[in-house]
Backbone as a chain_set.jsonl record, in Angstrom:
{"seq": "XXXXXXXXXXXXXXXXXXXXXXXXXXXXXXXXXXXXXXXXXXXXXXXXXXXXXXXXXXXXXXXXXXXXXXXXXXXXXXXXXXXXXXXXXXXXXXXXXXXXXXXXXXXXXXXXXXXXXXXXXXXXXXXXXXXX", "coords": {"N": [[-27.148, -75.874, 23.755], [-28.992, -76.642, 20.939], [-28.212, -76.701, 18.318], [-25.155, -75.701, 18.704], [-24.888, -78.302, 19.183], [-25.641, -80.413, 17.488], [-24.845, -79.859, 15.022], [-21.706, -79.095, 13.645], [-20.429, -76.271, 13.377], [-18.678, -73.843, 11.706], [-15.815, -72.88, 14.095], [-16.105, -70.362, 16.483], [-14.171, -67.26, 16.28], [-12.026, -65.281, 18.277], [-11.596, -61.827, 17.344], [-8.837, -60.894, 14.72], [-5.876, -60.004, 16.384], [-5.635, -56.722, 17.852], [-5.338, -53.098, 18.833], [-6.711, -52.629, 21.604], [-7.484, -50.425, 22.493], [-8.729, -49.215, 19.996], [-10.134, -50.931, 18.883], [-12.145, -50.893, 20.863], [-12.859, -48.258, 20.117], [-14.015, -48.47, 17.651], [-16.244, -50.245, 18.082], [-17.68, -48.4, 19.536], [-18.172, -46.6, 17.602], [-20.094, -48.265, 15.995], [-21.861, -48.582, 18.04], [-22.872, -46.464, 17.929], [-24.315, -45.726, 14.975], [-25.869, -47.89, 15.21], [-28.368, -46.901, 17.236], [-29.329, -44.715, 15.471], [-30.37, -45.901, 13.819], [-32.199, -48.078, 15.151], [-33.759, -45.994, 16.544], [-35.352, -45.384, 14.391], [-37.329, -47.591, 14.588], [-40.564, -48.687, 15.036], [-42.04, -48.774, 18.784], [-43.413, -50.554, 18.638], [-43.743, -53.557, 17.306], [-45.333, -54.671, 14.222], [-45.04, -57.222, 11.973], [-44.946, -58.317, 8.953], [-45.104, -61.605, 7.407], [-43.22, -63.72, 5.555], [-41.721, -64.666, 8.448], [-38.917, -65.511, 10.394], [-38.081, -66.41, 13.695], [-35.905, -65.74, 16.658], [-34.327, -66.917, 19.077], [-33.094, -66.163, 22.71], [-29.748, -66.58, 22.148], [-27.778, -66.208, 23.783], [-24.613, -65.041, 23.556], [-23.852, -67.361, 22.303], [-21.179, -67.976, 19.32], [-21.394, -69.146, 17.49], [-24.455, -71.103, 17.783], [-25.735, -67.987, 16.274], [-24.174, -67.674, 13.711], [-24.447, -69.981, 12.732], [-27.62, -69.565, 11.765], [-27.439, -67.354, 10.907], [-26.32, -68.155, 8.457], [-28.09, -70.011, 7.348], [-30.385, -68.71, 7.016], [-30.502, -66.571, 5.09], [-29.65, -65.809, 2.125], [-27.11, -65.795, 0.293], [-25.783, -65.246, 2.09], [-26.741, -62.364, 2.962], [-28.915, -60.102, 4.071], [-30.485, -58.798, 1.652], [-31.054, -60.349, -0.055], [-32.67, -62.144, 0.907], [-35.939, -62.945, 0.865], [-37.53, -62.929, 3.707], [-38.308, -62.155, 6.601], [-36.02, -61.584, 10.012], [-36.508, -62.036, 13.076], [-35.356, -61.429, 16.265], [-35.186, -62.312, 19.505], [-33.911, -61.642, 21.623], [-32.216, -62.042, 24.785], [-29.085, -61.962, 23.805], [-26.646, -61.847, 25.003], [-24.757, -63.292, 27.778], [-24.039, -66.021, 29.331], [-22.123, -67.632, 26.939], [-19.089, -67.881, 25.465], [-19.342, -65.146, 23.762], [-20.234, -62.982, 23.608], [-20.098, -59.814, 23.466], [-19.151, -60.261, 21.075], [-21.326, -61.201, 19.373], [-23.314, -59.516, 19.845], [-22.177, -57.612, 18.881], [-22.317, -58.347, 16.055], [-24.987, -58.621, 15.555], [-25.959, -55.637, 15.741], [-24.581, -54.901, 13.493], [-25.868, -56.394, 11.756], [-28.451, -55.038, 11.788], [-27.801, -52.473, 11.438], [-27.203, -53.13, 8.344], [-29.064, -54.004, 7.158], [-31.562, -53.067, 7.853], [-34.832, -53.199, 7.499], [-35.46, -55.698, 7.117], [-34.111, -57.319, 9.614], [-34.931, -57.291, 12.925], [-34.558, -56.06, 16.265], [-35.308, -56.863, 19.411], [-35.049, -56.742, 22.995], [-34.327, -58.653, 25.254], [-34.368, -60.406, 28.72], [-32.104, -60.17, 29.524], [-30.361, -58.311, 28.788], [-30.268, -56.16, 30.615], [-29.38, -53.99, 33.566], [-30.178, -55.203, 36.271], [-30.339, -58.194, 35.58], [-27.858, -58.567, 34.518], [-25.676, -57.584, 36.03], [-23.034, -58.446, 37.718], [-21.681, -59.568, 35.993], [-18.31, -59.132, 34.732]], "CA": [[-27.811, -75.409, 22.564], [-28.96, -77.546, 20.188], [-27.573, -76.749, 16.977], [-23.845, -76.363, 18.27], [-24.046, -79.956, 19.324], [-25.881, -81.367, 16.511], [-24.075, -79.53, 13.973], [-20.26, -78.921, 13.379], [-19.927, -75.568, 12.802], [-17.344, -73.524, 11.979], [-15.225, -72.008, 15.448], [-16.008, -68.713, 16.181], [-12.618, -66.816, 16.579], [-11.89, -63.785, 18.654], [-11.714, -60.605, 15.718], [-7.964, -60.914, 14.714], [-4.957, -58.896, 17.558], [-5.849, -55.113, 17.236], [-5.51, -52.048, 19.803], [-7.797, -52.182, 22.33], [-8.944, -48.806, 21.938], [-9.092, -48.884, 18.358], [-11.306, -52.323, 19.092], [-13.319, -49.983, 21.613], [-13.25, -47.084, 19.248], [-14.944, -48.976, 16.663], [-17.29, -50.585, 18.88], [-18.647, -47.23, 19.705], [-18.701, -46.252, 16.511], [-21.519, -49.13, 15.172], [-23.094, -48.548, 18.311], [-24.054, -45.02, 17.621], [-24.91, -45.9, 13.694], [-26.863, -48.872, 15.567], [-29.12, -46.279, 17.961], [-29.905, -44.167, 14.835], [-31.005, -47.191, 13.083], [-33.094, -48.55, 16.181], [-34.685, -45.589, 16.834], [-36.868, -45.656, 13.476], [-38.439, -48.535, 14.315], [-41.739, -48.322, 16.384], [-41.875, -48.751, 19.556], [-44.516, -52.14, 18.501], [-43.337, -53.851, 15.635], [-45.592, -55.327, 13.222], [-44.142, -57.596, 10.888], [-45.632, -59.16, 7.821], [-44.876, -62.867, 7.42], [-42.938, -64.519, 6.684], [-40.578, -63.769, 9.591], [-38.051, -66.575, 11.635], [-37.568, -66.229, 15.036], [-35.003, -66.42, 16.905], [-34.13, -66.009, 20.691], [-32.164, -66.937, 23.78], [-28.326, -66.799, 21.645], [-27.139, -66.074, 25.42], [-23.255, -64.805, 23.766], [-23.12, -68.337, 20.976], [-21.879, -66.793, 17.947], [-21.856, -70.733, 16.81], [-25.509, -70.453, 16.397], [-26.33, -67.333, 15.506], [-23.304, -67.64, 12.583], [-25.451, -71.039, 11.508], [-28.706, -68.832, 11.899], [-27.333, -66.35, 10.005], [-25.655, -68.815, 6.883], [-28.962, -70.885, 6.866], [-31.631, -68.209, 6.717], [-29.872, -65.89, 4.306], [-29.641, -66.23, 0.706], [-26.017, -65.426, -0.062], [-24.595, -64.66, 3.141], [-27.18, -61.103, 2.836], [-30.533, -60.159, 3.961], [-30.3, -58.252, 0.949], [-31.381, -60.903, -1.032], [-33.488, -62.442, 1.472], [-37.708, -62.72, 1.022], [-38.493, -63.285, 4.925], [-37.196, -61.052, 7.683], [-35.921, -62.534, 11.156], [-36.677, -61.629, 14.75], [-34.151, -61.575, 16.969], [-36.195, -61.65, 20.409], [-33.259, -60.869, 23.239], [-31.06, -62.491, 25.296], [-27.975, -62.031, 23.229], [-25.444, -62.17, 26.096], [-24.373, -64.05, 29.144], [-23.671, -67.819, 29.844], [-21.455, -67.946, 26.451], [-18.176, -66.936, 25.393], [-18.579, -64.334, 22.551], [-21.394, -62.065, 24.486], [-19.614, -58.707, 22.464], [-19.024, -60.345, 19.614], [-22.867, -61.998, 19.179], [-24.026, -58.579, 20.33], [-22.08, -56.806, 17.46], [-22.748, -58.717, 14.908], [-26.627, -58.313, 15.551], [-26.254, -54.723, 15.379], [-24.199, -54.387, 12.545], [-26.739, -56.955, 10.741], [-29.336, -54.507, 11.739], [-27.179, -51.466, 10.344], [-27.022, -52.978, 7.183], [-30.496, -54.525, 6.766], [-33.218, -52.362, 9.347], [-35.956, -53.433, 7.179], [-35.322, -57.388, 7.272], [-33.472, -57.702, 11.041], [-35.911, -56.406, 14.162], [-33.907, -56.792, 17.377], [-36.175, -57.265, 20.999], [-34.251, -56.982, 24.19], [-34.973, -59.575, 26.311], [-34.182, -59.85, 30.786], [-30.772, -60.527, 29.629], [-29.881, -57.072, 28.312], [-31.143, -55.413, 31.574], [-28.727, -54.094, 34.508], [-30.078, -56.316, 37.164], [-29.856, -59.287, 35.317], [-26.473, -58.82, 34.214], [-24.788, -56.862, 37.242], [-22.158, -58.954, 38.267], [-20.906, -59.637, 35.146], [-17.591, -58.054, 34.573]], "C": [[-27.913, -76.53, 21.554], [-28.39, -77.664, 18.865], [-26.044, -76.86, 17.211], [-23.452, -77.878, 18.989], [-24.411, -80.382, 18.465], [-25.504, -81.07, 15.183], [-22.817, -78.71, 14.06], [-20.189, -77.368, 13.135], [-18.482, -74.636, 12.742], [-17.106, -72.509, 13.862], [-15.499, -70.935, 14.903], [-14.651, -68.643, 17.039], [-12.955, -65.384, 17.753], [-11.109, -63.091, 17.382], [-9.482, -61.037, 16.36], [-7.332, -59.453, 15.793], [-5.071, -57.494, 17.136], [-5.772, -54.436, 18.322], [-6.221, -52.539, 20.234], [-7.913, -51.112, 22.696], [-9.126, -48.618, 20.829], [-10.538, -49.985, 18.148], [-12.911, -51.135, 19.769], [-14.01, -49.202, 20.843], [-14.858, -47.621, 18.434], [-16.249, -49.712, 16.925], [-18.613, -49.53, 19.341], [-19.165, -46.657, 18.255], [-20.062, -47.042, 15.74], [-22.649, -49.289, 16.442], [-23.87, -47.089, 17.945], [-24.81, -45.102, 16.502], [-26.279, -46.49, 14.37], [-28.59, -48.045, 16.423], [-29.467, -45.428, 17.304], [-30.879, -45.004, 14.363], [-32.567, -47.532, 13.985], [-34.049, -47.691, 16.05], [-35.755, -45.217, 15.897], [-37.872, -46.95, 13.448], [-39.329, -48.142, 15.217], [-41.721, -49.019, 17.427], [-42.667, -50.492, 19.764], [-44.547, -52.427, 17.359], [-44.689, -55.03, 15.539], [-45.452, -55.637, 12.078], [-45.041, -58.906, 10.158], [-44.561, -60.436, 7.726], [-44.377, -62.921, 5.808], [-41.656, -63.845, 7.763], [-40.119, -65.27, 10.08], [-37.974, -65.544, 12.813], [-36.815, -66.145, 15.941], [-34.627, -66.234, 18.223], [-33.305, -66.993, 21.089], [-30.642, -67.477, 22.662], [-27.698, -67.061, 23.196], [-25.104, -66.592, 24.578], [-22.683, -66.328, 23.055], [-22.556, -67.427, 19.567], [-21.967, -68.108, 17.398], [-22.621, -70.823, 16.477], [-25.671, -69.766, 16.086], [-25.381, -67.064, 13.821], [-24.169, -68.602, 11.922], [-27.302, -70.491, 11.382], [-28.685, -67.927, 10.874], [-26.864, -66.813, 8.506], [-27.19, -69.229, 6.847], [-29.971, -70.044, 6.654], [-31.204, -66.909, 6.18], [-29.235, -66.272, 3.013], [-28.02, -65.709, -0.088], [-25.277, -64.885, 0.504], [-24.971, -62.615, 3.272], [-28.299, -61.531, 3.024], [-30.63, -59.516, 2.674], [-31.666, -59.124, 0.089], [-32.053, -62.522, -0.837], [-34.799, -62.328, 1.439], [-38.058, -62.462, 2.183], [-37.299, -62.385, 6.043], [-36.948, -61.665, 9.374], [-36.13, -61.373, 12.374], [-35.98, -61.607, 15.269], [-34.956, -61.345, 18.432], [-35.58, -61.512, 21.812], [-32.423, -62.073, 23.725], [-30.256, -62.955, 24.752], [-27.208, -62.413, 23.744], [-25.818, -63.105, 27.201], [-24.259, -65.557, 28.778], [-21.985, -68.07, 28.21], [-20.432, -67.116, 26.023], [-17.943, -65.325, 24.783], [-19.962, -63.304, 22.818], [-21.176, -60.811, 23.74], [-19.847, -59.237, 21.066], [-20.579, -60.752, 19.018], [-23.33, -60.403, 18.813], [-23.865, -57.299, 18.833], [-22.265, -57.147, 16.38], [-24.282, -58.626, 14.658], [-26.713, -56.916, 15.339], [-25.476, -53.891, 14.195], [-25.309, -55.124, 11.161], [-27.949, -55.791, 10.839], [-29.119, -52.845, 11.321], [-27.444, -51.758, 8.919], [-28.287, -53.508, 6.302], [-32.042, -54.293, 7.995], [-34.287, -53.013, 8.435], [-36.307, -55.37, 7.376], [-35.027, -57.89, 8.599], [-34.149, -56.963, 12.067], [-34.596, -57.368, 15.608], [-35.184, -56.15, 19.054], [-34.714, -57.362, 22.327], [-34.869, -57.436, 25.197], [-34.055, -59.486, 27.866], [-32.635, -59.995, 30.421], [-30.046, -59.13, 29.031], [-30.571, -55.766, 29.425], [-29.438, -55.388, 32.313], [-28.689, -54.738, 35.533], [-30.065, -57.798, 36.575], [-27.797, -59.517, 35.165], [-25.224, -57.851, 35.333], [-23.381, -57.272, 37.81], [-21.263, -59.628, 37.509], [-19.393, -58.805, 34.69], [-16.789, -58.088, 33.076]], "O": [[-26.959, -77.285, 21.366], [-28.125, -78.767, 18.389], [-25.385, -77.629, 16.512], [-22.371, -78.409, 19.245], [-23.536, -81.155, 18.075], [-25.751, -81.842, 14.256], [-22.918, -77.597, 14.576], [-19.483, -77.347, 12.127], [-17.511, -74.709, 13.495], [-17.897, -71.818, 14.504], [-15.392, -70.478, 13.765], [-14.173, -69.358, 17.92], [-13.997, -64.739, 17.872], [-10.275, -63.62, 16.647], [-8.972, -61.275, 17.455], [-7.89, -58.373, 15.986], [-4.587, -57.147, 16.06], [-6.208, -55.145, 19.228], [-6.832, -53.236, 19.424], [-8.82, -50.971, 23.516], [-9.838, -47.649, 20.566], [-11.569, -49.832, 17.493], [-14.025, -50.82, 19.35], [-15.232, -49.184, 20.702], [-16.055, -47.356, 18.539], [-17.171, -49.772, 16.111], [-19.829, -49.688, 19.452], [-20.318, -46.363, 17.94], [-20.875, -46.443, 15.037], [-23.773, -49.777, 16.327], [-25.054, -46.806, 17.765], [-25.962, -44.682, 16.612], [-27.396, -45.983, 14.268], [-29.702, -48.532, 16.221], [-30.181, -44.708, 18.003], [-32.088, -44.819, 14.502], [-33.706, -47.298, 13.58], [-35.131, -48.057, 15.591], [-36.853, -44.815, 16.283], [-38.788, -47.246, 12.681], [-39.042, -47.359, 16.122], [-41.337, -50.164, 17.189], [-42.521, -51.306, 20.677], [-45.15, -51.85, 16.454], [-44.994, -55.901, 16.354], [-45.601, -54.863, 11.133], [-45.548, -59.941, 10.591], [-43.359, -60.279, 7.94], [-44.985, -62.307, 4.931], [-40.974, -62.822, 7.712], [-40.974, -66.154, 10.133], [-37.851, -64.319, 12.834], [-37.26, -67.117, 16.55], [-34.625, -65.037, 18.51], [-32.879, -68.021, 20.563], [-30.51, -68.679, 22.429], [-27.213, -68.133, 23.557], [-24.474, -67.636, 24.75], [-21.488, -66.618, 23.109], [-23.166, -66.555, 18.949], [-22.911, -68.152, 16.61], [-22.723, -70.799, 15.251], [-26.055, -70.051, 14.952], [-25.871, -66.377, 12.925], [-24.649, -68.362, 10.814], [-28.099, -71.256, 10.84], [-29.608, -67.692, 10.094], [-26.973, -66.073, 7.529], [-27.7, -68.499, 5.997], [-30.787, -70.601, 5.921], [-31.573, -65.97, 6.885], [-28.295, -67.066, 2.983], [-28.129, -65.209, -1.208], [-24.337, -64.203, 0.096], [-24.128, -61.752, 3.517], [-28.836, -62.57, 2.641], [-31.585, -60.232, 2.372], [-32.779, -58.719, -0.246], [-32.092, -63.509, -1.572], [-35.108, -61.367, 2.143], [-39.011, -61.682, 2.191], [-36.091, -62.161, 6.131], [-37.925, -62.235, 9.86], [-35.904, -60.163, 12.396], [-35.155, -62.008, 14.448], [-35.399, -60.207, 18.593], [-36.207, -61.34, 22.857], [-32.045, -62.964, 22.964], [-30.157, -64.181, 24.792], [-26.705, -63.435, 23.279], [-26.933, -63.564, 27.45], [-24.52, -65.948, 27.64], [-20.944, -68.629, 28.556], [-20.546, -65.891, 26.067], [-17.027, -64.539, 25.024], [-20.605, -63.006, 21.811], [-22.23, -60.518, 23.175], [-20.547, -58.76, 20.173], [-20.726, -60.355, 17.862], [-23.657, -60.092, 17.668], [-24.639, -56.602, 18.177], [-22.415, -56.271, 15.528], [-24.702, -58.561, 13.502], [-27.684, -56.684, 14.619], [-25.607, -52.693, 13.946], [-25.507, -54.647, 10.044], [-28.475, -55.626, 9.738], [-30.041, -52.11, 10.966], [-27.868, -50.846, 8.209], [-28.427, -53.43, 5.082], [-32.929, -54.936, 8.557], [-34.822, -53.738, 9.273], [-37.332, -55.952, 7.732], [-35.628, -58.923, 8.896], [-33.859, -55.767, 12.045], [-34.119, -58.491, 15.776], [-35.582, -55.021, 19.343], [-33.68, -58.029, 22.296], [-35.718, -56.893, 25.904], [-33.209, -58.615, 28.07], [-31.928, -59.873, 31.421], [-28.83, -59.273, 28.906], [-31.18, -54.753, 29.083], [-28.526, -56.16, 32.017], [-27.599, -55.042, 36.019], [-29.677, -58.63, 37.396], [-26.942, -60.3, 35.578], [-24.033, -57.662, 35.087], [-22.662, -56.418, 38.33], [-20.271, -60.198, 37.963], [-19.593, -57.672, 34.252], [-16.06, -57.153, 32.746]]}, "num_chains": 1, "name": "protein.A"}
């Protein structure tokens, strides 16, 4: 990836020692918020400009953490003009494949009108089958 070699950023961590089922729990919990959320968008988004782009994370949260500081105005879409794309393959090849994955759908919990997420071949069952 090109940004975490040509820029330093900070380590992503694994979320500080907690249950794993309380981890799970809560996991389920922002996906169900997340599949209310989703399902108001249309099925064919058209999105007024300006918009960033952004695809193929494939499970960095390295860039999408410098994706998310650099095209966000105070660490919030909130207070963001331009709304980003997100166009799929979140997971596989890198370490933090959950964690990438939740942080995209809690950004899109807390800002549906600014954050559009696309699921690209990498969020499919035959691509990812043998993953465990």
């Amino acid at each position: 990836h090109y940004f975490s070699t040509r820029v330093p950023p900070r380590q992503a961590t694994r979320p500080p020692q907690i249950d794993p089922e309380r981890y799970v729990e809560l996991l389920l919990l922002l996906v169900e918020q997340a599949v209310r959320v989703l399902r108001r968008d249309p099925v064919f988004l058209s999105l007024q400009s300006p918009v960033f782009v952004i695809g193929d994370i494939h499970g960095s949260a390295n860039d999408l953490a410098f994706f998310l500081k650099h095209l966000t105005n105070f660490e919030s879409l909130d207070y963001t003009p331009h709304r980003i794309l997100f166009l799929g393959d979140y997971v596989d090849r890198g370490d933090f494949s959950v964690e990438v994955v939740a942080t995209l759908l809690a950004v899109k919990c807390l800002a549906p009108r600014s954050a559009f997420l696309l699921r690209g071949n990498h969020e499919t069952i035959d691509c990812n089958r043998d993953v465990s």
